[in-house]
C-alpha positions in Angstrom: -28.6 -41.0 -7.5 -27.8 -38.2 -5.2 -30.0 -37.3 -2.7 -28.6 -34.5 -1.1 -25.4 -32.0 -1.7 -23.0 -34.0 0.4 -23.4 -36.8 -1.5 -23.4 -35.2 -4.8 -20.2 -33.5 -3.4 -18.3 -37.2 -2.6 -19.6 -38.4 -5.9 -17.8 -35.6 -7.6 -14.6 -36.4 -6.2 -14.3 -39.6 -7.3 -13.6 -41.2 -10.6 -15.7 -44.2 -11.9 -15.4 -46.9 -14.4 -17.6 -49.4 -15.0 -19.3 -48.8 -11.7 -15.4 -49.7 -9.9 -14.1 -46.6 -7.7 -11.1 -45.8 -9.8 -10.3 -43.8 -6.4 -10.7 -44.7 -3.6 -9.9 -44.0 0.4 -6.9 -46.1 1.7 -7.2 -44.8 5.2 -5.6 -42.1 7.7 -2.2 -40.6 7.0 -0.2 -38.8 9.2 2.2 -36.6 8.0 6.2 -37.7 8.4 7.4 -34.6 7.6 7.0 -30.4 6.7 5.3 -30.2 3.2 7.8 -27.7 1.6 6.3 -24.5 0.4 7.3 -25.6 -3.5 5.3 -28.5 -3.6 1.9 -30.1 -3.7 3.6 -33.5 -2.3 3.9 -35.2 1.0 5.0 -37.7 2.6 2.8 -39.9 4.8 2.3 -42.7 7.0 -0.9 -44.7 6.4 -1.9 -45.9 10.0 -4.3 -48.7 8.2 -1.0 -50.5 6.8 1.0 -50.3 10.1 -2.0 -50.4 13.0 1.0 -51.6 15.8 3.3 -49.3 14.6 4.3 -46.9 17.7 7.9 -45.9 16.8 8.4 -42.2 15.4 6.8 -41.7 12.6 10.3 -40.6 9.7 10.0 -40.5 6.3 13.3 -41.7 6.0 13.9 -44.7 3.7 15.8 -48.0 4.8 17.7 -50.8 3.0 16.4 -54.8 3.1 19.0 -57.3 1.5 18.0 -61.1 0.9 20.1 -63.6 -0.2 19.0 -67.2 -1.5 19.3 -69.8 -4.5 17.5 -69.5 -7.5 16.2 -72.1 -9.6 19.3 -72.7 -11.7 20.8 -73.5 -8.4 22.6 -70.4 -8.4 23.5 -68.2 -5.4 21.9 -64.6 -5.8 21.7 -61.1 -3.3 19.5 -58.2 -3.7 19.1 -55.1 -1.9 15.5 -53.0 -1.9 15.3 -49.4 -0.6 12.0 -49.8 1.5 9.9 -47.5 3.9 6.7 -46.9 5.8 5.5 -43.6 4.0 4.5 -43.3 0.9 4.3 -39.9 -1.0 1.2 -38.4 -1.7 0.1 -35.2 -3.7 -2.6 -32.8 -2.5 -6.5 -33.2 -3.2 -8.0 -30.1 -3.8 -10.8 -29.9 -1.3 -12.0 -26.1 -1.7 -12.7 -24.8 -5.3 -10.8 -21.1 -5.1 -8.0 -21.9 -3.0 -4.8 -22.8 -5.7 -1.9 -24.2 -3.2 -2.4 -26.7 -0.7 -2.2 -26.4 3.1 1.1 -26.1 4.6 0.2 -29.0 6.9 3.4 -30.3 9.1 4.7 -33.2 10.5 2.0 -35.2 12.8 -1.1 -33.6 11.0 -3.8 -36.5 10.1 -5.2 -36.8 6.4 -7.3 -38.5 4.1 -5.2 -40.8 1.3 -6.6 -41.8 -1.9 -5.3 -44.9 -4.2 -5.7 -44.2 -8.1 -7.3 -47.6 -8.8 -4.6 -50.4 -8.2 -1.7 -47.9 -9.1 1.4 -46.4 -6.6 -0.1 -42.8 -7.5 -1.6 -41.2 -3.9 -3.6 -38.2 -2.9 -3.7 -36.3 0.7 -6.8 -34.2 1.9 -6.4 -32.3 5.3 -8.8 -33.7 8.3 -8.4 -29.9 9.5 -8.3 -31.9 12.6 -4.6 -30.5 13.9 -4.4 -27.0 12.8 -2.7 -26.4 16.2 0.3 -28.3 15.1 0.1 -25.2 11.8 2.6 -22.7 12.5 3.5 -20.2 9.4 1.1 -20.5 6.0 1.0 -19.3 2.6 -2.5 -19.5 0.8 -3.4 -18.3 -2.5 -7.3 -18.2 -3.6 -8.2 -16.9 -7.0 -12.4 -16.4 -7.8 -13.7 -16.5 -11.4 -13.9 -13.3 -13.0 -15.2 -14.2 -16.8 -17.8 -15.1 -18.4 -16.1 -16.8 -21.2 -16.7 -20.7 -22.0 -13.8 -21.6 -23.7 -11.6 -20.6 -20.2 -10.1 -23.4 -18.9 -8.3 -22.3 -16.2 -8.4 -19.4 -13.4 -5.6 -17.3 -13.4 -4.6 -13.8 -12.0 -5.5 -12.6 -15.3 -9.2 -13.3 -15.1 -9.8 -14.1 -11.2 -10.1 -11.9 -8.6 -6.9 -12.7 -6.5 -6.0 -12.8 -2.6 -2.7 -14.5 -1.4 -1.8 -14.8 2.4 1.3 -15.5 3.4 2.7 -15.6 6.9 5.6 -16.8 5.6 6.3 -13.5 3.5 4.2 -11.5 6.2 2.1 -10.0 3.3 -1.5 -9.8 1.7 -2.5 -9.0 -1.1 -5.3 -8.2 -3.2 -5.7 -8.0 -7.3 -8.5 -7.5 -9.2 -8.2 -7.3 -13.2 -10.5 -5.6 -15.7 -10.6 -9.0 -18.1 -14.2 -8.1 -17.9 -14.7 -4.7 -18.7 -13.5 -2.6 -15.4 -12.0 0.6 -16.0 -9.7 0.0 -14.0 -7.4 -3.0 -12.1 -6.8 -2.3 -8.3 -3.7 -3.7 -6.5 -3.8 -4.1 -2.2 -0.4 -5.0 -1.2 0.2 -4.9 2.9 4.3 -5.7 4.0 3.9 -6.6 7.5 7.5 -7.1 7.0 8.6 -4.3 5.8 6.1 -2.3 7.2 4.6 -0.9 4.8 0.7 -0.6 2.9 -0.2 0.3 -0.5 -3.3 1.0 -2.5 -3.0 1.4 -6.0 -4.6 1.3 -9.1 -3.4 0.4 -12.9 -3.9 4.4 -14.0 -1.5 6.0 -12.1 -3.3 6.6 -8.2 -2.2 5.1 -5.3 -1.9 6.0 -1.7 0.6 4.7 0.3 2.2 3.7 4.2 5.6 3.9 5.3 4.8 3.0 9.2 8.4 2.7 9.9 9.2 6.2 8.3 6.0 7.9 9.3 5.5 8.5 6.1 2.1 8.9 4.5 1.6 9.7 0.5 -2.1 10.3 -1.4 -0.8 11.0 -5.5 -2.2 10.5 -8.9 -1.4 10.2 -12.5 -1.7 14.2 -12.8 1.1 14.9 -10.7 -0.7 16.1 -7.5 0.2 14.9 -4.4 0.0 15.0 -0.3 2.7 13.8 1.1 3.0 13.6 5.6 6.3 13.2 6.2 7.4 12.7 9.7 7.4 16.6 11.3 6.7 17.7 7.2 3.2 18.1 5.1 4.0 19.0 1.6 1.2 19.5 -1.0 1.9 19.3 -4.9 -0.9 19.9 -7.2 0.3 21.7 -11.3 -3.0 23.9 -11.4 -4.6 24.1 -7.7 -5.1 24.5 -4.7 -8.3 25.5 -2.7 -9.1 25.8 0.6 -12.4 26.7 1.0 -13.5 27.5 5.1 -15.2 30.5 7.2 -12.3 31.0 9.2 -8.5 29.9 8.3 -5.8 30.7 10.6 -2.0 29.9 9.6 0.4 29.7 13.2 3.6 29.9 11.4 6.0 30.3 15.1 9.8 31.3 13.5 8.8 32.2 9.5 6.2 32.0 6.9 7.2 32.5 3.3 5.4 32.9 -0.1 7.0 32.2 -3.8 4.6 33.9 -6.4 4.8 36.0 -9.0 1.4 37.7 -8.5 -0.3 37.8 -5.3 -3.6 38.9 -4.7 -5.7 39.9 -1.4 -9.4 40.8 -1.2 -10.6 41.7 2.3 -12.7 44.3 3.7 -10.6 44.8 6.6 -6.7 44.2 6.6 -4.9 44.3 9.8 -0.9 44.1 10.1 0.5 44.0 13.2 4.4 43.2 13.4 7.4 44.8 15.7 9.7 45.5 12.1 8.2 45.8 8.6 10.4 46.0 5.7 9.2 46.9 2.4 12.3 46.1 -0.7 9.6 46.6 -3.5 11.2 48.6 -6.6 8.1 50.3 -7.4 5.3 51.0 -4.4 2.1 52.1 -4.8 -0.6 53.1 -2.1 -3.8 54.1 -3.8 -6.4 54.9 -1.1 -9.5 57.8 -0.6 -8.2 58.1 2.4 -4.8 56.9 4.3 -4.3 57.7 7.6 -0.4 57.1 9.0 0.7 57.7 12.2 4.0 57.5 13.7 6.0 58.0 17.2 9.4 58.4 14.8 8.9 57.5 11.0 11.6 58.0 8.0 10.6 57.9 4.3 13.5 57.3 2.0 13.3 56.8 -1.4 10.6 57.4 -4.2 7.2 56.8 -3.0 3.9 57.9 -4.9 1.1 57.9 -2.2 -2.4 58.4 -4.4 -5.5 60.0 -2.0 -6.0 62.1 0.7 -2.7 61.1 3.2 -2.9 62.5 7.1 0.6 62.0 9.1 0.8 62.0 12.5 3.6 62.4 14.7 7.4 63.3 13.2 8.5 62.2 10.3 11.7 62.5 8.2 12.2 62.4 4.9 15.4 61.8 2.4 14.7 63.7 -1.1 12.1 66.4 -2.6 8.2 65.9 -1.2 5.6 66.9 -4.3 2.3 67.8 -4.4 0.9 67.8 -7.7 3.4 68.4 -9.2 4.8 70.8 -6.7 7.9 70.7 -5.0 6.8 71.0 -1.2 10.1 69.9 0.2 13.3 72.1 2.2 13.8 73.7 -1.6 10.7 75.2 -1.8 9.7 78.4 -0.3 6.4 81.1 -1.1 6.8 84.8 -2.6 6.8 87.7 0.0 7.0 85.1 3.3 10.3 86.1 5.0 11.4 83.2 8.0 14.0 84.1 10.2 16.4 81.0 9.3 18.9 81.7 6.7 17.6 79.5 3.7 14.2 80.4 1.5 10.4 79.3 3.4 
């Protein structure tokens, strides 16, 4: 019996039968060459079997011939493809993580012998992680609660993959177990990029590269940054809400609407030219005060309230009052003026 986790731990990892290891440790390995990214399998050189062995360490395989006589007296020559390493495939040492370690050549390990078979295993030493250079992990952590699972996959694992190789992490969760929603975290180092997303239509993104920075969602509302740009999309809204809000707008500042709506108690406009192109415009006041150095009116104009001018002021067409033409055309009974048309 066990008598504390580490035991209970080696016990786990090794197969009995009959009370006979059915795997066992062989000894030290050191790696004779780059594990490829593709596979669990490496090739190794068990320094047990060849103690005196101080040549380079190659996985390369070499050809032994022997020639003799065999018992019928015959003459025979055989030729066997032989070498010091012997391939082994990874040992899963840590639960979550799902590929092995990208370990290189000269790394040490730990090989395992399935009983009295030619089937190996390898298990990193972690002992020359300075001879690591680029690595691609992936680690997936249980996210069900159902029995009859019988392996952890994307689908029902919370998911995170490293991978130097790519230059990229990222991060999945699922909803296998009842989340409203999955949620993707992919970062590009590569390609410079980040992005946060979800499985209903929200993300927010990074373009580094293109200074570009984007908040949307599923409604069709959207912030997007754009290098010297910032342009906001929402279909229904949108409301800023502040005590004071100032708008520095230094060559032009344009509004598209079809109504347009101001409530202030005090309105101030203070320009150098003011152009007015409305088709129909109404002042409607209690009182309106306009002053001018030099002012011309052309066109109609309805002015509602009681209006004081001041200073000169020209006009193109007939001026009314109530009605009333008060304009060059109009003149009062019995008041005689000395120019030549009617007062």
């Amino acid at each position: 019996m066990a008598d504390n986790q580490a035991n209970m731990h080696e016990m786990r990892s090794v197969s009995t039968l009959g009370g006979v290891a059915m795997m066992c440790s062989i000894g030290v390995g050191i790696a004779t060459e780059n594990k490829p990214l593709s596979t669990d399998d490496c090739y190794f050189q068990v320094i047990e079997i060849y103690p005196l062995d101080d040549g380079e360490m190659k996985s390369d395989t070499m050809t032994i011939s022997d020639k003799g006589v065999d018992y019928k007296g015959e003459a025979y020559e055989v030729e066997v493809e032989f070498s010091k390493s012997i391939k082994a495939t990874w040992l899963p040492d840590q639960n979550n993580r799902m590929t092995s370690p990208d370990i290189r050549r000269g790394e040490r390990a730990e090989i395992f012998r399935l009983a009295d078979t030619s089937t190996y295993y390898w298990r990193s030493y972690n002992l020359d992680n300075g001879v690591r250079r680029k690595e691609t992990a992936l680690f997936l952590y249980s996210n069900t609660e159902d029995e009859t699972t019988e392996k952890l996959t994307p689908e029902n694992s919370w998911m995170i993959e490293i991978s130097t190789h790519q230059k990229t992490l990222s991060i999945k969760t699922p909803k296998n177990d009842g989340e409203a929603f999955g949620y993707d975290i992919q970062l590009d180092a590569k390609n410079s990029t980040f992005i946060l997303q979800d499985d209903g239509g929200q993300s927010f993104e990074l373009e580094s590269a293109e200074r570009r920075w984007r908040i949307a969602n599923a409604d069709g509302s959207e912030l997007l940054m754009d290098k010297k740009q910032i342009i906001g999309t929402a279909i229904d809204l949108i409301h800023f809400k502040t005590k004071k809000f100032i708008v520095d707008a230094e060559d032009e500042a344009t509004i598209n609407t079809k109504v347009l709506n101001e409530n202030s108690t005090k309105h101030t406009t203070k320009t150098t030219d003011y152009l007015n192109t409305s088709s129909n415009y109404t002042v409607q006041t209690s009182t309106s005060v306009t002053q001018y150095s030099q002012g011309l009116i052309t066109g109609p104009t309805t002015l509602q309230g009681n209006l004081t001018v001041i200073g000169a002021v020209k006009t193109t067409g007939t001026i009314r009052n109530n009605g009333v033409n008060i304009g060059s055309t109009h003149y009062h009974i019995g008041v005689h003026g000395t120019t030549s048309g009617p007062m």
